[in-house]
N, C-alpha and C positions, 0 to 999 in steps of 0.2 A: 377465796374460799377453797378449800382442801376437797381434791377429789377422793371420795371412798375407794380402799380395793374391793375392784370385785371379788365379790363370794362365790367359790365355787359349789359344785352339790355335796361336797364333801365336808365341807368346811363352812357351811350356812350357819349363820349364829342364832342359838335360839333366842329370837324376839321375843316370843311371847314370856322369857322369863328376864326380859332387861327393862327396868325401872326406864318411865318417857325420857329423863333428862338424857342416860347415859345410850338411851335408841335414837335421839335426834343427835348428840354427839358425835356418833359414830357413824353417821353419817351426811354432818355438816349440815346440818340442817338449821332452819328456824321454823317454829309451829306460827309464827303470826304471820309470816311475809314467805314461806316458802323460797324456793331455788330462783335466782337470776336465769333471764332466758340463756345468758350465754354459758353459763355451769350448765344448765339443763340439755343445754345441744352437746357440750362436751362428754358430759354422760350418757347422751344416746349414742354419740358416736362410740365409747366406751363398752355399753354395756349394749345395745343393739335393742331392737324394736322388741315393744310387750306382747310379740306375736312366738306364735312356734312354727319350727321350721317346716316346709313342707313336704312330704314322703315322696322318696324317691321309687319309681314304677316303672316296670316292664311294658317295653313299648310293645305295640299290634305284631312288629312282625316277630320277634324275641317269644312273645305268648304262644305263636303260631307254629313256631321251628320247636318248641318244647312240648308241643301233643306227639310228638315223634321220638320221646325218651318213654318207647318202648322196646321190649328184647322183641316180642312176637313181632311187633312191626319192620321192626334190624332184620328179619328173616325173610319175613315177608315181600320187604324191600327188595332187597338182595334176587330173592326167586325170581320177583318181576321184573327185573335192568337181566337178569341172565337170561330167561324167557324172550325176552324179549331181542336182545343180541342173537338169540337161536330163530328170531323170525316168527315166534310165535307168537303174533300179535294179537289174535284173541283170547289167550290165557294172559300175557301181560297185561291186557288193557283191563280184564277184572278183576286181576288181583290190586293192578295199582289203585285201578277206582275205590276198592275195597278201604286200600287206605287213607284215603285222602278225604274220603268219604268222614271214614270215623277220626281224624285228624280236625273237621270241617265242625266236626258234631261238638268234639271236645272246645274249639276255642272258642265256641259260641258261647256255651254252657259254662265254661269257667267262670266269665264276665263277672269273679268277685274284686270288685272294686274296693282298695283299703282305704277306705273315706275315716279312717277313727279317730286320726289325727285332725284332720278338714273339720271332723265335729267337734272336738275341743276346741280347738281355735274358737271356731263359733260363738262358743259361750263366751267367751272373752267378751265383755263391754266393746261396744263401739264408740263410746265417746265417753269421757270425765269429765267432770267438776273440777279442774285445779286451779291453788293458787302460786301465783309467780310474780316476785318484787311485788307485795302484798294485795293485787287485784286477782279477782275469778275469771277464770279462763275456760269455757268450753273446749276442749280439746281432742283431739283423735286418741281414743285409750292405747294406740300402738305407740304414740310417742313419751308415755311416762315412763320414769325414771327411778329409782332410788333413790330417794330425799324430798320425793315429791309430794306437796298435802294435797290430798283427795276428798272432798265435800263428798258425801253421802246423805240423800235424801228417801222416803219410805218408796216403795216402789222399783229403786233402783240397782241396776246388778254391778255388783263391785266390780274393779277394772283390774286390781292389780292383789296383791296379798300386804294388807294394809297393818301396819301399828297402831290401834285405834288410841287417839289423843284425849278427846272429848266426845263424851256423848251424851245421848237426851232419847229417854224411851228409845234405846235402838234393840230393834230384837231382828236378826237373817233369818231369813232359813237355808239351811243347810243339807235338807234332804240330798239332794245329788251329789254334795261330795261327802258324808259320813253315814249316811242313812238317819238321819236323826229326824223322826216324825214330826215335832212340834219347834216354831223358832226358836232360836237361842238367845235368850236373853246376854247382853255384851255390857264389858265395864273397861276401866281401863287398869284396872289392877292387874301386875306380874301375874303369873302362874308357875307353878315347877316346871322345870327343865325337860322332866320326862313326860308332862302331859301330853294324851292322845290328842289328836285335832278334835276331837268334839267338845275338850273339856278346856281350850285354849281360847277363855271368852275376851279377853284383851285381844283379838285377832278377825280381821273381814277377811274371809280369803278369796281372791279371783274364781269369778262365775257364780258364785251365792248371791241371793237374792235377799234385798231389805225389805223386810217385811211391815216393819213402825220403827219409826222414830228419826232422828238424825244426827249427824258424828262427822269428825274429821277424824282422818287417818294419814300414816308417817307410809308411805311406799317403800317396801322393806325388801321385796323382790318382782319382778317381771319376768315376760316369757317363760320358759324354760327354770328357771329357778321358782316360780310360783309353785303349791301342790296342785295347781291346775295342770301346773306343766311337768310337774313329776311325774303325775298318773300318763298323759300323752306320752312320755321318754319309755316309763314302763308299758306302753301298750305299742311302741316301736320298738322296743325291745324283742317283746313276745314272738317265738317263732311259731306261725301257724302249723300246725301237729298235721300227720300224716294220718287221715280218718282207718278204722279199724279193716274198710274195705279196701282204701287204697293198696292198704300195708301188706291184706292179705292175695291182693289180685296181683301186687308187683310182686311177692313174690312166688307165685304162682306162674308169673310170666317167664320167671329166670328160671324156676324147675320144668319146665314144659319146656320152653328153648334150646338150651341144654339136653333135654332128653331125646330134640328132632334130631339136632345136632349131630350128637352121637348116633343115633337109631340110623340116620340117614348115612354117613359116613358107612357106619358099616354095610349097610344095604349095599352102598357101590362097591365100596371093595370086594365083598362077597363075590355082587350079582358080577364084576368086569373079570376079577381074578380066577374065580371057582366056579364060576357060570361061563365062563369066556364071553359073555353078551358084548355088544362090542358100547363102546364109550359114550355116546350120544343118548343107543336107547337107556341106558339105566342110570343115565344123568336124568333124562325127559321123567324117569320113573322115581325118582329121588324128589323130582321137582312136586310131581303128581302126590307122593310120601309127606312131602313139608304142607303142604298144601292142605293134604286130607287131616292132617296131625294138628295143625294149628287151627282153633276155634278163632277163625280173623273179624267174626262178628260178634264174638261175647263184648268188648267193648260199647260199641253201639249200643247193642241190646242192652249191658248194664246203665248205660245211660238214659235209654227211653226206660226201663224198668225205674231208672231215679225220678225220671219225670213224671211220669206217669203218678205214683208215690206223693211227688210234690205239690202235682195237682188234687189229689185225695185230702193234701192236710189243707189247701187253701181253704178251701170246702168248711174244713174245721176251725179253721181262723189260725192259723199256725203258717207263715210264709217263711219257706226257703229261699235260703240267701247264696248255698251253695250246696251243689246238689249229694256229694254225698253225705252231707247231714243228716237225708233223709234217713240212710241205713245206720250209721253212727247211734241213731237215738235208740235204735232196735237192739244196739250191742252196749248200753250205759249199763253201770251198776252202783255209781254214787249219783245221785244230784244234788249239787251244792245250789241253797238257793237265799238270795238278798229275804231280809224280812218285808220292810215299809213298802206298800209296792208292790210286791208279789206276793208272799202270803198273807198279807195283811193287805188290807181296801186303800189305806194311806187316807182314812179318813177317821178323823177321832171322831168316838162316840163316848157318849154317855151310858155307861153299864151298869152302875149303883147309884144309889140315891140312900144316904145316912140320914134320917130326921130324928129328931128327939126321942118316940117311942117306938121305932122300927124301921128294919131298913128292908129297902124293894130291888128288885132287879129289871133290868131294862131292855126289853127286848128291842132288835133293829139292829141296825149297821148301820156306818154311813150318814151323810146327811138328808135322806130321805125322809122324812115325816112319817114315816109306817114302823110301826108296833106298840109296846104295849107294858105295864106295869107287874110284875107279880111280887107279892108277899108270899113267903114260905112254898114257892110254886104255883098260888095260886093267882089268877091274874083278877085283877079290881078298876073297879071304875076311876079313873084319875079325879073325876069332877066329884066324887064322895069324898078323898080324902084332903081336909085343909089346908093341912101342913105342907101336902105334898104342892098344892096353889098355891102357897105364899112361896116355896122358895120358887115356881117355875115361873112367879111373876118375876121375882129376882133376876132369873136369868134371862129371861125374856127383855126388861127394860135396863138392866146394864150392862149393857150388851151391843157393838157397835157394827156386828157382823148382819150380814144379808144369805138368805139364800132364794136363788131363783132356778124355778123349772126349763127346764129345756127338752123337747119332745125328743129330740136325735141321742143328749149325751145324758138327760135326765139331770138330778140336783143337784148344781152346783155352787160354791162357798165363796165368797165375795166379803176377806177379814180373815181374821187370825182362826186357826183351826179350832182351839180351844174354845173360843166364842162359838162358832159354827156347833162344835155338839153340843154346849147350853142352848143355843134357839132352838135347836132341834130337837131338845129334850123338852122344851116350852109348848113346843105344836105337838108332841106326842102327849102331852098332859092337856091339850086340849083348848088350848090358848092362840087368839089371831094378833100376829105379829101388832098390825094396824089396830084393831080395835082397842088392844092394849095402852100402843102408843097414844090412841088418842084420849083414852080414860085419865091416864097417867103419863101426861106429858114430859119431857125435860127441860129442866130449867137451866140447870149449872151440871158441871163433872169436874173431877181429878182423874184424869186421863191413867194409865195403870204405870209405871217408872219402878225401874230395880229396884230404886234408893226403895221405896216404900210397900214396894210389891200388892199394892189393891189399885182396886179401881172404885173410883163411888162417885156415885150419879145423886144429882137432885132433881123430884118431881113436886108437883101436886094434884091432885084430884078433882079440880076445878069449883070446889068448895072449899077452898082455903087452907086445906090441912095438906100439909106440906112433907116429907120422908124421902130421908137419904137410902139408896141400897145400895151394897158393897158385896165386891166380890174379889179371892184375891190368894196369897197363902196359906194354906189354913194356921198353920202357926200365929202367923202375922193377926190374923183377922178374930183367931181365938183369945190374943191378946184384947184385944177391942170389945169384946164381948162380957155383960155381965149376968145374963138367960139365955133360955133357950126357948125357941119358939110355943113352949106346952108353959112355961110361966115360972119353969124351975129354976132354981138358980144354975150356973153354969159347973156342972160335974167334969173338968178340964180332961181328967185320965183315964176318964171311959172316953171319953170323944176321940184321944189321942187313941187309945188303942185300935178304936174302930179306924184310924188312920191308918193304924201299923198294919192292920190287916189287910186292907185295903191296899197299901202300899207293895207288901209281900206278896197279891195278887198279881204284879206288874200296873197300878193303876196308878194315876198323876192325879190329887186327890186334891180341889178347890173349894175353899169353903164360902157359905154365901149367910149375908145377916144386913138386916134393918133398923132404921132410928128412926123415929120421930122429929121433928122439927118445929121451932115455934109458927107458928100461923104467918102467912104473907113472905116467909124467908125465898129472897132468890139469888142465893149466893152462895155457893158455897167453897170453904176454903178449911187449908188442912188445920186448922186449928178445931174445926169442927166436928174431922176424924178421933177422937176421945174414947175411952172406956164407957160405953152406954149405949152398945149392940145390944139388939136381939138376935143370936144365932137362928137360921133358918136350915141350917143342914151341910151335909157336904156330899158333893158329888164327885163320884170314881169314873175317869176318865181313859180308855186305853184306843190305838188303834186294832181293833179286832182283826182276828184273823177271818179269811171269807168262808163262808158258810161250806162252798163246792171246795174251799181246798184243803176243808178235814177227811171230808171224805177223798180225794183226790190222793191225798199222802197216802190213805191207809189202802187205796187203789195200788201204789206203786211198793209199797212194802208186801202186799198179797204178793207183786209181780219178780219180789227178791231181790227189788230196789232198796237201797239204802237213801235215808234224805235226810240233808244236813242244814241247819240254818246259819248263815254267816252273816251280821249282822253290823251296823255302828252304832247302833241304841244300846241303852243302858244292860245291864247284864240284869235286872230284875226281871226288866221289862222283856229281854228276848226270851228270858226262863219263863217267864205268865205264860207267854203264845206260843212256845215250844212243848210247852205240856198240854194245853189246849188243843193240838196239833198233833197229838201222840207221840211227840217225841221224847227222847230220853235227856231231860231238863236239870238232870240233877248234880251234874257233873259238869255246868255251864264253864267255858273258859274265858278267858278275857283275849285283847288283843298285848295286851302288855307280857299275858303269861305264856303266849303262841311267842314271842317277841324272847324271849327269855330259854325258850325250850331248841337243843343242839337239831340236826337233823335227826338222830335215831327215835327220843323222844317224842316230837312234833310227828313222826309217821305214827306213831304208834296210838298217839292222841286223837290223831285227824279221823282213824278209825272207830274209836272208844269213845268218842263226843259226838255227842247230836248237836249241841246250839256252841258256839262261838259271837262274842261277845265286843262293844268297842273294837271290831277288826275295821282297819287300815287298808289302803287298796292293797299294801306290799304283805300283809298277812291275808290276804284274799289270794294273792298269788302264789306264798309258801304253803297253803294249807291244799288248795290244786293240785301242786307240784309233790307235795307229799301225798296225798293219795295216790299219785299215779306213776308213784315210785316205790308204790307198795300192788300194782299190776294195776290198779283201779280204771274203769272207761268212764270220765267226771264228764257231767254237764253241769254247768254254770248258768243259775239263772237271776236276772236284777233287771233294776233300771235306771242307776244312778251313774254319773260319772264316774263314782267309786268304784264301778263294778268295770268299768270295760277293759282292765288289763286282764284281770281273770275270766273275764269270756272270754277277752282271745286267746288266751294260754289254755282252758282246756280243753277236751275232745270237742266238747257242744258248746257254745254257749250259745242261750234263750233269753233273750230279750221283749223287755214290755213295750208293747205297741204305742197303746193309746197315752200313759202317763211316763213312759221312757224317754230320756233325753236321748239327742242323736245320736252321742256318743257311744254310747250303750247299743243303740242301736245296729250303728254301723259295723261292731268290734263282731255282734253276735252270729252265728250259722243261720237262727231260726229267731221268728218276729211274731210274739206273739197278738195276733191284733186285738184280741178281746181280754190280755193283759190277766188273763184268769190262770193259773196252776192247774187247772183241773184241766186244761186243754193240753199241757206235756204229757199225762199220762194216755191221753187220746192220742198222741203224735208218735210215745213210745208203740204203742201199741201197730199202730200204723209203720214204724220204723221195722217190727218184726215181721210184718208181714210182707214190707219190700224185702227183709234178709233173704227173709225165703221161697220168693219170688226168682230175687238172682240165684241162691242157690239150685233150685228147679232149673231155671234156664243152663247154668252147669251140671246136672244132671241129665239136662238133655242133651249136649251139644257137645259134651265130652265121650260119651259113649258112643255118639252115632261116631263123630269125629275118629274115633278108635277102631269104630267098624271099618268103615273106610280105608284109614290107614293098615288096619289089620291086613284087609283083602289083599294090598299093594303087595305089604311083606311076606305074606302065605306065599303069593304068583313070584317072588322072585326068589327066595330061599327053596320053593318045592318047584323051580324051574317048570312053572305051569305060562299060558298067555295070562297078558292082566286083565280082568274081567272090566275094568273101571278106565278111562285114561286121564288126566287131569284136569283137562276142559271139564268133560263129565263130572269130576268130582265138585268142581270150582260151581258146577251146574247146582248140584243137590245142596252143597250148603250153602251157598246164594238163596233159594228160594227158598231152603228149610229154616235158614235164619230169619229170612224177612217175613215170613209166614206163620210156622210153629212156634219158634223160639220167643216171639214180640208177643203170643196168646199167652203165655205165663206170666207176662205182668198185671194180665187182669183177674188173675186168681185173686179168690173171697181167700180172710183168715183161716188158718188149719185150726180145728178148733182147741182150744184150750189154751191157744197165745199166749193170752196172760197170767196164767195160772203153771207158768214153767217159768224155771228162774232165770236171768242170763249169759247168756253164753261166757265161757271163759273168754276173757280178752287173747290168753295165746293159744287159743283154741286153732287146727289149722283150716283153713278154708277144704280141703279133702282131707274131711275124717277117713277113719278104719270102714266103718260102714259105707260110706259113701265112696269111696274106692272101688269095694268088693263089686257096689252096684255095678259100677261104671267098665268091672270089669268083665262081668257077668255078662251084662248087656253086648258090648263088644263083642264077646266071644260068638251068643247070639247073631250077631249082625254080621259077623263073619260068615258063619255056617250056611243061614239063609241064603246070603248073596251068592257064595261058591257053590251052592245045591242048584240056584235058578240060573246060574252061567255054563255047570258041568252039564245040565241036566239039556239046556238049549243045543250044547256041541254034542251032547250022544245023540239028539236026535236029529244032527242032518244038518240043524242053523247053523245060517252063516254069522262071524267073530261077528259083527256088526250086530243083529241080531240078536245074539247074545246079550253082548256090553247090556244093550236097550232092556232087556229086559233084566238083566244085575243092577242096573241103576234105576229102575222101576222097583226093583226088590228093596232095595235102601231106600228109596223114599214110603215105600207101602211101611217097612219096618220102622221107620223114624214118625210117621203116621200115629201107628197104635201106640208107639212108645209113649208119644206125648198125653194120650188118657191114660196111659200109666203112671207119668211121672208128673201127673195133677197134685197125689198125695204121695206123701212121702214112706209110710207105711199101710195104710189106708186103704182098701178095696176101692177099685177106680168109680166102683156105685155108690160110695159115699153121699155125693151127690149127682144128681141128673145127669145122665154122662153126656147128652148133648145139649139140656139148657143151662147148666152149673156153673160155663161160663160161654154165654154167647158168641164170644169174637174165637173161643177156639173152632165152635161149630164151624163157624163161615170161615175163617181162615183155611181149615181145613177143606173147604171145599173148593175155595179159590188155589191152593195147592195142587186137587185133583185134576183141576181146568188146565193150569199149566205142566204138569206131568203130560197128560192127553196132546196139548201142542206141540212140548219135547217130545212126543211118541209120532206123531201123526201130521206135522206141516213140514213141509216141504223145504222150508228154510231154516226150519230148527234141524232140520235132519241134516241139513247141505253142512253148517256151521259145528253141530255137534258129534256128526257121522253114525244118527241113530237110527232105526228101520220100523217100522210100522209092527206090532205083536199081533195073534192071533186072539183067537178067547181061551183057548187051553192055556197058552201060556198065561193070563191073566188069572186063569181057575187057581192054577201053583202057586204063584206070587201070592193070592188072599189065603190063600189055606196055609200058605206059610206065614205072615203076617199073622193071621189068626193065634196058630202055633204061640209064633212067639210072644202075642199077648198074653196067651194063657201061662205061659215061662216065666214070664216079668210076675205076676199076678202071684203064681205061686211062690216067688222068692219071697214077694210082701207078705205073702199070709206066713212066712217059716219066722222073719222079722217080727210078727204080730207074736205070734208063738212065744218068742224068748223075752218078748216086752221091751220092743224098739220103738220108739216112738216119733223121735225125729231123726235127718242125716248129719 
């Protein structure tokens, strides 16, 4: 026997358009006796195990040396090993703890593990049906082959991506890798060339589930060549993107570095050349300069602000995967989101009901058993109307589905979906499962098959009178029919149209009709299937969209969100739920015509479309990629295997908890547990109020940070003493970060979050406004300090003394700043300035406590060379503090003035 060449990804032949003889050909095969063991081993040594490869990762210590590809910390570092060389062992030992600290913080927090590939694999079957020199073999599914036949029975997840040979009622579902709601009915007939995978019904592909029936199939690809294993290539491909804060904080770190850099340099040369100072102290004051200039705890602090954050949305049912997602979600302005599964329940219901003289609508979702019937809006007794009991008997007794209660995850479907919303449609017409069955027994069926496309059941009544019901395509069944349940004869092109409309709804439209039978019949066979129906009706069937996530969309469109549907269902059916959904349905695109469109096109589309159609994981990935090469911050949300390339290629991806495969899972930022839509726009929402949470902590810890620094460079360009020394400094922001700065992650929303649109993506992390603050402020914090240092040496204090009370003054001032800089424009009484948020109260007083120990113990004073104050001096310090609150206060109200609203 002839080894096949392997197929590369380039060069894969389309199976699903090669007739069975010329796809066993080609691959030496035979359909009755299958591959020899020893071809078969030759092939796997060939073509290699039906696994995929495993992701290569960054060891603990690699993780651990990369929290140190920062500029701020290069400097930091640097200060510390010099410091320290100079003997200064209590300023080195806090600056390095400083970093090691927030190095410590980071590689904890990183801990995203890239499992997306580990979860495809997963889906792979763990064992096959095959046959070899013509007996069945239980086998390990990693050892098939190409050429290999694969037995398929109902229940079972396919192992490989299969050439289906024969089959008998086989219907997959396919939900996970196309989106497609309802199983796929399979034959073994070619298809065209260009068909999308959901329309290639000659084809099982690896990790789809059999839903009915059974089939052999030709093994056409393994591992890696499977689209099992296309989408894993594309999601090892995917480079995980730099989130909007990373991007804006790195570079923030390289303009702030660069500016000590410089600023510092010249300091020395000034202060050694034009000061004659000698080399030692205006290195120590250079050092004390990098020091005061570098905010060495916004790190940290942006990190417990992510947590903090993270812990808000668990709360919400939204779990982060990795921490800056949280603020990522605060900076979106597309969301691209899977339909089945996320906007939709992924549970067919019954929405219409067509009978003879009038058609009703169907309230409920889901397989629940709650709602209700309306005519013309108005709602009606089920058990008045006839018509509507004959056909719900129909679908009640042909019918092979279950559903059963469960108190934790509620009603769940046990059969084929489409059966599941006929019984459901039976108990909302007021009908018991049981009692039914037992009224009107079964005797015989014709199970449902392509070839014939119905299903029909024999009963009788336990009085001898006998009746077939059929349910099936309405075409089909309309054929069979010669009345309609009112006695009229069969009007075929009214019924049909009420199809067409029905159809153009998005609804998958079943028609259901009854015979009679001679007395005592308990057999029944297709000969008995004939033209001598009574039509009973037809029912429209769709997966609805969920109730919270219409409102939820038009949530995120109030908030200047864009939302997109990407989809692998039919393009009628994503245009029903996309208009139901408010979105713009009318321009629907296909995945053929995304497929078709250069890059310029495809950007300009990706924009100007709301719903996307038949999309493929690789047009889930160009359609991502095109938004965000038009500026766009995309989050991606789904739950299928189909979807986890494109989570991990965009900014966000959002992932379904409960009914998400792990794939999807793993690939995602954010998990949604309660699988609902209406909880991203809670999570957005929650993402803007961490932005500006960090942002707050940079408006505070940049200004004082500037004060600081200010003071150094005043004392050494205006040849003054330095009122601050760098212990001292290393003092104030040590305990103003750990205290003040960590209280602005508990700030409530500013209000009106949602009702602002957002942010430019290249918006800079220091706007114009927010500059000016921070300049403002500074300059303030300057002034103060050098008033409460000059003010100490005019009257008599000793430089000790002094210092003590300048670094009393920058902490009293970094104090009131922080109930300044609660709101961003906003009077600091907005809300309760001491219960509005509790942990600033107490923080701020646990500040007070250790200021007082810095002032007044005896070892703080030994270590930081500081001297006990008077109450005078204390009187100056509040009154200037005061001062400058009322300073800050009035710059806000000049902002308020011109209509500022955020920084």
């Amino acid at each position: 026997m002839t080894t096949p060449q392997p197929a590369t990804a380039t060069d894969t032949p389309a199976w699903h358009a090669r007739p069975l003889g010329e796809a066993l050909r080609n691959l030496s095969t035979n359909a009755s006796t299958g591959l020899s063991r020893h071809e078969a081993a030759r092939r796997l040594e060939r073509y290699g195990r039906n696994s995929l490869p495993a992701p290569r990762q960054r060891g603990p210590w690699l993780r651990f040396v990369l929290q140190f590809q920062n500029p701020l910390l290069y400097v930091l570092l640097a200060a510390g090993l010099i410091t320290l060389a100079l003997e200064d062992y209590v300023d080195a030992g806090v600056i390095v703890g400083v970093v090691l600290i927030n190095a410590a913080i980071g590689f904890v927090q990183e801990g995203r593990a890239h499992k997306a590939l580990e979860a495809v694999r997963a889906m792979l079957a763990s064992h096959a049906t095959v046959l070899r020199e013509g007996e069945r073999h239980e086998i390990d599914a990693s050892l098939l082959v190409p050429g290999d036949i694969v037995l398929l029975e109902s229940g079972a997840r396919v192992p490989a991506d299969l050439r289906l040979l024969r089959v008998r009622n086989l219907r997959i579902n396919e939900a996970a890798l196309t989106g497609e709601s309802l199983p796929v009915d399979k034959d073994t007939q070619a298809v065209s060339d260009a068909a999308p995978i959901g329309d290639r019904t000659c084809m099982a592909h690896a990790g789809t589930v059999v839903s009915a029936g059974q089939a052999s199939g030709l093994v056409v690809a393994t591992g890696q060549q499977t689209q099992m294993g296309r989408i894993g290539a594309l999601v090892g491909e995917v480079q995980a993107l730099a989130t909007p804060l990373t991007r804006r904080l790195d570079q923030f770190a390289r303009q702030i570095t660069l500016f000590v850099l410089a600023v510092g340099l010249i300091t020395f040369l000034y202060g050694h050349f034009v000061r004659d100072m000698p080399a030692l102290d205006i290195f120590l004051a250079v050092v004390g300069l990098a020091v005061a200039a570098i905010p060495e705890g916004l790190p940290a602090v942006v990190t417990i602000v992510l947590a903090i954050g993270t812990r808000v949305m668990a709360l919400h049912h939204a779990i982060v995967r990795r921490l800056p997602a949280v603020e990522t979600l605060g900076s979106v302005t597309v969301i691209c989101s899977d339909k089945t599964g996320t906007l939709t329940r992924n549970e067919m219901t019954a929405v219409r009901v067509m009978l003879p003289t009038h058609t009703l609508e169907v309230s409920g979702a889901g397989y629940a058993p709650e709602g209700g019937f309306h005519r013309d809006s108005v709602a009606l007794d089920p058990a008045q109307d006839e018509a509507l009991q004959g056909l719900a008997h129909c679908a009640l007794l042909c019918n092979d589905a279950q559903l059963k209660h469960d108190a934790a995850v509620g009603w769940q479907l046990v059969g084929d979906p489409t059966e599941g919303a006929l019984l459901t449609l039976a108990c909302k017409a007021g009908l018991g499962t049981l009692e039914a069955a037992a009224a009107a027994p079964r005797v015989d069926e014709i199970p449902f098959e392509s070839e014939h496309r119905f299903m029909a059941t024999l009963h009788h009544d336990h009085a001898g009178h006998a009746f077939v019901l059929l349910k099936g395509a309405p075409e089909r069944v309309l054929d069979l029919c010669v009345q309609d349940a009112g006695g009229k004869p069969l009007d075929r092109a009214t019924w049909e149209a009420r199809m067409e409309d029905a159809a153009g709804a998005g609804q998958r439209v079943l028609a259901l009709a009854s015979c009679d039978m001679p007395a005592g019949t308990t057999a029944l066979a297709m000969a008995d299937i004939s033209r001598r129906f009574t039509l009973l009706g037809l029912v429209g069937l769709i997966d609805p969209p969920r109730e919270e996530t219409i409102a939820a969309v038009a949530d995120c469109r109030r908030a200047g969100l864009r939302v997109k549907m990407i989809t692998g269902d039919h393009v009628v059916t994503a245009a029903a739920i996309g208009r139901q959904l408010g979105l713009n349905a009318d321009r629907a695109l296909t995945g053929e015509a995304v497929a078709a469109l250069d890059e310029r096109a495809l950007r300009r589309a990706a924009l100007e479309t709301d719903v996307f159609a038949r999309a493929a994981p690789e047009h889930k990935l160009r359609l991502v990629a095109a938004l965000q090469a038009q500026g766009e911050l995309v989050a991606m949300t789904g739950d299928g295997v189909n979807d986890a390339p494109a989570l991990k290629a965009a900014d966000i991806g959002v992932a379904m908890g409960r009914k998400g495969t792990d794939a999807a899972r793993e690939a995602a930022d954010l998990v949604l547990t309660d699988d609902n839509f209406a909880t991203i726009a809670r999570a957005v929402r929650e993402g803007r109020v961490v932005f500006d949470n960090i942002k707050k902590s940079l408006l505070f810890m940049l200004p004082t940070n500037g004060g600081e620094a200010g003071v150094i460079l005043l004392a050494v360009f205006a040849g003054l003493a330095l009122p601050v020394t760098a212990g001292q400094i290393l003092w104030v922001n040590t305990v103003t970060a750990v205290t003040l700065a960590l209280t602005l992650a508990f700030e409530p929303a500013e209000p009106g979050v949602m009702r602002r649109p957002p942010r430019q993506p290249s918006e800079p992390l220091i706007t114009r406004v927010l500059a000016a603050r921070i300049a403002y402020v500074s300059l303030l914090m300057i002034g103060v300090t050098f008033a409460v240092f000059e003010w100490e040496i005019a009257r008599g204090s000793s430089v000790q003394v002094a210092r003590t009370a300048a670094v009393n003054m920058l902490v009293i001032g970094e104090l009131v700043y922080l109930f300044n800089v609660r709101h961003f424009t906003a009077h600091a009484f907005t809300r309760n300035l001491l219960t509005g948020n509790p942990v600033a109260f107490w923080m701020s007083a646990l500040l007070i406590v250790f200021q007082l120990l810095f002032t007044y113990a005896p070892p703080m004073q030994q270590v930081f060379h500081t001297a006990a104050l008077d109450a005078v001096s204390w009187l100056i310090i509040l009154a200037l503090g005061l001062g400058k609150f009322l300073a800050v206060e009035a710059e806000k109200a000049v902002l308020r003035a011109l209509q500022v609203r955020s920084m």
